[in-house]
KETI-511977 format. One line per field, with one value per residue: residue in one letter; x, y, z of N, C-alpha, C in turn. Coordinates in steps of 0.2 Angstrom, whole numbers, always signed. Example, Ala and Ser with C-alpha at 12.3 -4.5 7.8 and 13.67 -1.06 7.14 Angstrom:
<pts>
nutor = c(A;S)
npx = c(+66;+64)
npy = c(-28;-11)
npz = c(+39;+35)
capx = c(+62;+68)
capy = c(-22;-5)
capz = c(+39;+36)
cpx = c(+66;+64)
cpy = c(-16;+0)
cpz = c(+39;+39)
</pts>
This chain:
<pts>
nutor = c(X;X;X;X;X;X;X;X;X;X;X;X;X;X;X;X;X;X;X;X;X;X;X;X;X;X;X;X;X;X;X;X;X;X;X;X;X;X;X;X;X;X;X;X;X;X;X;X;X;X;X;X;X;X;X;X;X;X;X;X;X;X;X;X;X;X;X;X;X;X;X;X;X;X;X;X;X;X;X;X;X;X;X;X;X;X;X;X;X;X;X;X;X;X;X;X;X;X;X;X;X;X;X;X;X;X;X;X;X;X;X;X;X;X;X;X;X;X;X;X;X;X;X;X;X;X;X;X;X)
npx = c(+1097;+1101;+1095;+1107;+1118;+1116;+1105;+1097;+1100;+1093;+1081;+1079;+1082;+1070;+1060;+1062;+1072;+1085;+1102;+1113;+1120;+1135;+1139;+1137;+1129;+1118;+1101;+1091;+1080;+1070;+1058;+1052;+1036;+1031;+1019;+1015;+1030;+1043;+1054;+1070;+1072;+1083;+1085;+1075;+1077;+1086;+1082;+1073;+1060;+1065;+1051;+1047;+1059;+1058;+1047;+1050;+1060;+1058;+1045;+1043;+1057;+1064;+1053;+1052;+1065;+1063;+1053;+1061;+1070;+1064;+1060;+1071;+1073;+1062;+1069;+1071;+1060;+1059;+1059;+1051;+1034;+1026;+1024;+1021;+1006;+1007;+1006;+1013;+1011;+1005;+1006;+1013;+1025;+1022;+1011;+1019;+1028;+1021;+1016;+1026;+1030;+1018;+1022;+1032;+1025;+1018;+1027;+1033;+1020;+1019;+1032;+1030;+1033;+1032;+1031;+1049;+1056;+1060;+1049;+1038;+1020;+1011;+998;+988;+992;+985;+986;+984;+985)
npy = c(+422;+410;+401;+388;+381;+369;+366;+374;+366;+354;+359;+364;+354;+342;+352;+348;+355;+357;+356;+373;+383;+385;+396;+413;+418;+410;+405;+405;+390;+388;+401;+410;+417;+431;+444;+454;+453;+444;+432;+424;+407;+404;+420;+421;+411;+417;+428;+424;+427;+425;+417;+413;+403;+396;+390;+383;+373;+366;+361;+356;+351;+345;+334;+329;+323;+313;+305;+304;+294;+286;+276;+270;+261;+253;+243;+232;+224;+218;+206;+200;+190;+185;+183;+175;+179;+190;+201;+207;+226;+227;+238;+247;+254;+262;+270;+277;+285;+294;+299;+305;+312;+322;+330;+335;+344;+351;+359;+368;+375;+382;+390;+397;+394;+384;+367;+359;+352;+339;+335;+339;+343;+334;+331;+325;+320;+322;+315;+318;+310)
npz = c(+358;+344;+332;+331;+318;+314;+319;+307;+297;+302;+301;+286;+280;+286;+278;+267;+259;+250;+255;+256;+245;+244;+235;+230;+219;+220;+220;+234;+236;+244;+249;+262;+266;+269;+276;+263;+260;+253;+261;+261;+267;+276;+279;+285;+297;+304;+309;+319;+331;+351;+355;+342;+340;+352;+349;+338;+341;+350;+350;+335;+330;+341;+340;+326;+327;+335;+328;+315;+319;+323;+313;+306;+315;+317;+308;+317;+318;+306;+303;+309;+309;+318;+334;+347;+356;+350;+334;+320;+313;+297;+294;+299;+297;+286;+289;+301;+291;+287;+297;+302;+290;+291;+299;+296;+286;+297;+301;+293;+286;+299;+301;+287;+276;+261;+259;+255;+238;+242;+249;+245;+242;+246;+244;+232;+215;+199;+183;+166;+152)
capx = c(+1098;+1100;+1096;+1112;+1119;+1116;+1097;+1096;+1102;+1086;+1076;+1080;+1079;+1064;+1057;+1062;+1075;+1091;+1107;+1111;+1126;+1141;+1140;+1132;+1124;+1113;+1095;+1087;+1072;+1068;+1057;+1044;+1030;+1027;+1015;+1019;+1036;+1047;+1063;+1073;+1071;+1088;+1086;+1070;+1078;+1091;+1078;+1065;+1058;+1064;+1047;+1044;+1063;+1057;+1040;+1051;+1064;+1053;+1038;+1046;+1063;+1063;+1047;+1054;+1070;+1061;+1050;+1062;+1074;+1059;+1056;+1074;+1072;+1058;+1070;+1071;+1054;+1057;+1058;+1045;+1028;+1021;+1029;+1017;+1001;+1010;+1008;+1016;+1008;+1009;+1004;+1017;+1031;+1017;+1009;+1028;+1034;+1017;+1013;+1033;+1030;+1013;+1025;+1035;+1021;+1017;+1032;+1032;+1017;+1020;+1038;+1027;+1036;+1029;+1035;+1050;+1057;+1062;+1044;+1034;+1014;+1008;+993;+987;+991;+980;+991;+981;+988)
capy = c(+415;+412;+393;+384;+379;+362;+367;+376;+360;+351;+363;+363;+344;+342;+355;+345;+359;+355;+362;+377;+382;+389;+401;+420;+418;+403;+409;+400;+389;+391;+408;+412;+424;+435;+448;+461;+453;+436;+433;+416;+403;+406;+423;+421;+408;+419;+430;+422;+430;+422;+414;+409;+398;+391;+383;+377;+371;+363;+356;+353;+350;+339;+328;+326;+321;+306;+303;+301;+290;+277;+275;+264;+258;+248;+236;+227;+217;+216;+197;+195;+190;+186;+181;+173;+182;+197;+201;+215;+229;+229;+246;+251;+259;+270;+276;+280;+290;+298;+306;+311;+319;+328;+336;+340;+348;+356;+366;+372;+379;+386;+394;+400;+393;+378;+360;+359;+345;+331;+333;+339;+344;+330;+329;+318;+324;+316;+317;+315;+307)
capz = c(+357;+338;+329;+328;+310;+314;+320;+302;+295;+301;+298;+277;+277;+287;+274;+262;+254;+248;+258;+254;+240;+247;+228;+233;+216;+220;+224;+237;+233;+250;+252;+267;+261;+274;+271;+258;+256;+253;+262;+261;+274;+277;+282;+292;+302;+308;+312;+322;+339;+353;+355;+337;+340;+354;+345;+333;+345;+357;+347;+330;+329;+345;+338;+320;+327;+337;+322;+309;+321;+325;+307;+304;+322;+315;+306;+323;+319;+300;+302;+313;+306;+322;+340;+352;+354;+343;+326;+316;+310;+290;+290;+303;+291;+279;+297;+304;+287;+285;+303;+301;+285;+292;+308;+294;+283;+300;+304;+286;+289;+302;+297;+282;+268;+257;+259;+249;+234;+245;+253;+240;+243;+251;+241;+226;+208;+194;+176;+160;+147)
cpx = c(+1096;+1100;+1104;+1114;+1117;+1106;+1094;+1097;+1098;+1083;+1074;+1078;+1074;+1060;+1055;+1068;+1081;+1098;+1110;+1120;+1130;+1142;+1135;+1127;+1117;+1106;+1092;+1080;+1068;+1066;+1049;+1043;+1028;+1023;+1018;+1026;+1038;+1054;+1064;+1073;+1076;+1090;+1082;+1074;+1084;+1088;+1071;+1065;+1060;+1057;+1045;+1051;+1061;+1051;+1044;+1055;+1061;+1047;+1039;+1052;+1065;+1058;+1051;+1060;+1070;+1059;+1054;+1069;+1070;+1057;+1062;+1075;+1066;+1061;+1070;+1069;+1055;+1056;+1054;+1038;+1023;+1024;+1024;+1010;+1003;+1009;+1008;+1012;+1010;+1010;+1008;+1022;+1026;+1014;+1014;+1028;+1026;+1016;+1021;+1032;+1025;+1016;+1029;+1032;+1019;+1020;+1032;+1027;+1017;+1026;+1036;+1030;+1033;+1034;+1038;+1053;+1055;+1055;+1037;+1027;+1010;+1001;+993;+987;+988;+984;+987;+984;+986)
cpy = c(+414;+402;+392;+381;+373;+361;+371;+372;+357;+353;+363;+355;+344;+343;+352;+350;+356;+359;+368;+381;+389;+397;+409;+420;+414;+408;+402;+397;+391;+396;+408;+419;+428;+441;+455;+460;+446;+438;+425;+413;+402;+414;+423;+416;+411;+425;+429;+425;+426;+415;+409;+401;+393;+385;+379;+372;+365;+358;+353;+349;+345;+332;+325;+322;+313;+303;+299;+295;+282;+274;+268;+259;+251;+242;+231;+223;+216;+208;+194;+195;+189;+181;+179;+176;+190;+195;+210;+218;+230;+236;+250;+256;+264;+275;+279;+288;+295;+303;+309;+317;+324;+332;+340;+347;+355;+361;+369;+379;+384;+392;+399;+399;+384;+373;+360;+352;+339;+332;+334;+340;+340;+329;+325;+324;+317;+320;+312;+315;+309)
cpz = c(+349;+339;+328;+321;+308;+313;+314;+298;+292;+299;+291;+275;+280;+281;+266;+256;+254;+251;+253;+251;+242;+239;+231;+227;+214;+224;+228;+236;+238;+253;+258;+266;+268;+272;+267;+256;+257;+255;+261;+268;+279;+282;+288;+296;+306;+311;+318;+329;+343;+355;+351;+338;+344;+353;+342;+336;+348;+355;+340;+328;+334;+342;+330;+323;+332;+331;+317;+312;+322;+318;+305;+309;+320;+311;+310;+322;+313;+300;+306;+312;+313;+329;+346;+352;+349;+337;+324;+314;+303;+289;+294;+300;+290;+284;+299;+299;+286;+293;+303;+296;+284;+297;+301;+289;+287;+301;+298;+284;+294;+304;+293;+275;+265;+257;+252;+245;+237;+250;+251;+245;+248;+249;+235;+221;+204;+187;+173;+156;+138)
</pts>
């Protein structure tokens, strides 16, 4: 049983990589470090053990795909400040897009390849001027 193209799809965007250029001489930015060698994320994912696809299948790619649907699901209450004993949480969105973008730092991790552009590091950078 191999990832579907669709299922290699998510996997790149989650990552944060950028799909990937129909040219043979395009290098992928996408490389997983396995020890003593780097293949592209491209190959790895068409290589995974049955096991490893099912972690990702199963624990990953299932949860982001709730994750990053409940994020625009939450326009429903943009207009609501407060509905009876309810009141909105301000901090709801930045908690949403943030536990989405730790599942997604998760699976990266555990792929073995580094959060890419569109997800960047996930930590604080401090620029001297």
């Amino acid at each position: 049983m191999a990832l579907t193209a669709a299922q290699q799809t998510d996997v790149r965007r989650y990552a944060g990589y950028p799909i990937i250029s129909p040219d043979p001489d395009f290098a992928d930015p996408a490389v997983v470090k396995v020890p003593g060698q780097f293949r592209t994320l491209s190959y790895w994912l068409n290589n995974l053990s049955p096991e490893q696809e099912t972690v990702l299948t199963t624990v990953y790619l299932t949860k982001l795909e709730t994750l990053e649907a409940a994020i625009p699901a939450m326009s429903d209450n943009l207009d609501t400040n407060a509905a009876g004993t309810w009141q909105a949480n301000p901090l709801e969105m930045p908690q949403r897009i943030a536990l989405f973008n730790k599942v997604r730092r998760d699976m990266c991790s555990f792929i073995g390849v580094d959060p890419g552009p569109g997800l960047g590091s996930g930590g604080m950078s401090i620029v001297r001027s």
